[in-house]
N, C-alpha and C positions, 0 to 999 in steps of 0.2 A: 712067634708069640708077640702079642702087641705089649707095647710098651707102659708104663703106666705114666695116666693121659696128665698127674701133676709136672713130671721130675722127666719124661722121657725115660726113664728108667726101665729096667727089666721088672716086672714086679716079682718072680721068683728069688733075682738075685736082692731087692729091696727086703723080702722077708726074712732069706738067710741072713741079710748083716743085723733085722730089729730084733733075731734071735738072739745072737751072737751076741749083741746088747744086754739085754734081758739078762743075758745067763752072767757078764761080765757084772749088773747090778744085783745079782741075784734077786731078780723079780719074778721068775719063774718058778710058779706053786712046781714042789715035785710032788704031789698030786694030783693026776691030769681031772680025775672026781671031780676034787676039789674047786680044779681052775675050771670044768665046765658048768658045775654048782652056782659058783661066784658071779660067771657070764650071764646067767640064765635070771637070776635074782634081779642083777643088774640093768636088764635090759626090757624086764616084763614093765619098768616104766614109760609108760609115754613119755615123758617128759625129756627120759636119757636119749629116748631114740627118736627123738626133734633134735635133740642136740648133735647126735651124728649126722643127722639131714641138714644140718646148721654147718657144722665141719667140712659138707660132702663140696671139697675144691678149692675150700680156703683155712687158712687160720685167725682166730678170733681173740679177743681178750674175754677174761668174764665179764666186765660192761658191757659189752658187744652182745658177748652170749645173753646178758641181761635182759638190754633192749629189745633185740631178737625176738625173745619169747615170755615176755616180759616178769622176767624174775629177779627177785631182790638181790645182791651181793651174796648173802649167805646160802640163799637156794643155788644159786648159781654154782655159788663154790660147794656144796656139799653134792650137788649131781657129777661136776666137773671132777670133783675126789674119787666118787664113783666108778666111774669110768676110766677114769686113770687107774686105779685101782685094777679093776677088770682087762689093762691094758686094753681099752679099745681107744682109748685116745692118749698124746704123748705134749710136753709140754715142749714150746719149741725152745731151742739151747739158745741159751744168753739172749734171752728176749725182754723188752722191757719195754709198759709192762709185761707182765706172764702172757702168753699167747699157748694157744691150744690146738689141735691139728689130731687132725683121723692118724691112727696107727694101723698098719696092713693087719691087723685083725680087725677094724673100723672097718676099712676100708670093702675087706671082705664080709664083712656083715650086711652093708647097705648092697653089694652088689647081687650079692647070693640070696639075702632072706627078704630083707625092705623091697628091692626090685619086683621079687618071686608074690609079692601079696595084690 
């Protein structure tokens, strides 16, 4: 199995631990409905899913993400909540400022549905 191409990592064993995460912050809808409802809402915007194309290799601040695609602080931050929300993206630990980064449900989003169009 190939590695994943950020971290050299396993990507299997990377999703077991951002579950194991999830479940320690209780961020995991227990309704699975629910959590594929939430995805689906979340991602029929363009806008979110530039943002993951944006993500796809590095981490960004919202400025960054701003400039990028050129959107105000507050768009920025309310797609950025989005998405975090949806856990497709994770904010990076003790980062400053906030920085943002694909989460292995990002990650398998661009690979499996973005790639597939």
């Amino acid at each position: 199995m190939e590695g994943d191409k950020m971290t050299g990592e396993d990507p299997a064993k990377k999703k077991h631990e951002w579950m194991n995460k999830l479940k320690e912050e209780g961020k995991l809808k227990a309704n699975p409905t629910e959590d594929h409802a939430i995805g689906l809402r979340t991602l029929q915007n363009p806008t979110r899913r530039k943002i993951l194309k944006a993500l796809n290799g590095s981490s960004l601040s919202i400025e960054e993400i701003g400039d990028k695609l050129n959107l105000s602080r507050s768009e920025s931050k309310f797609h950025l909540d989005m998405l975090e929300n949806a856990l497709y993206i994770d904010k990076v630990k003790d980062s400053e400022p906030a920085m943002y980064q694909l989460s292995p449900r990002g990650e398998g989003f661009l690979a499996n549905v973005e790639e597939a169009k």
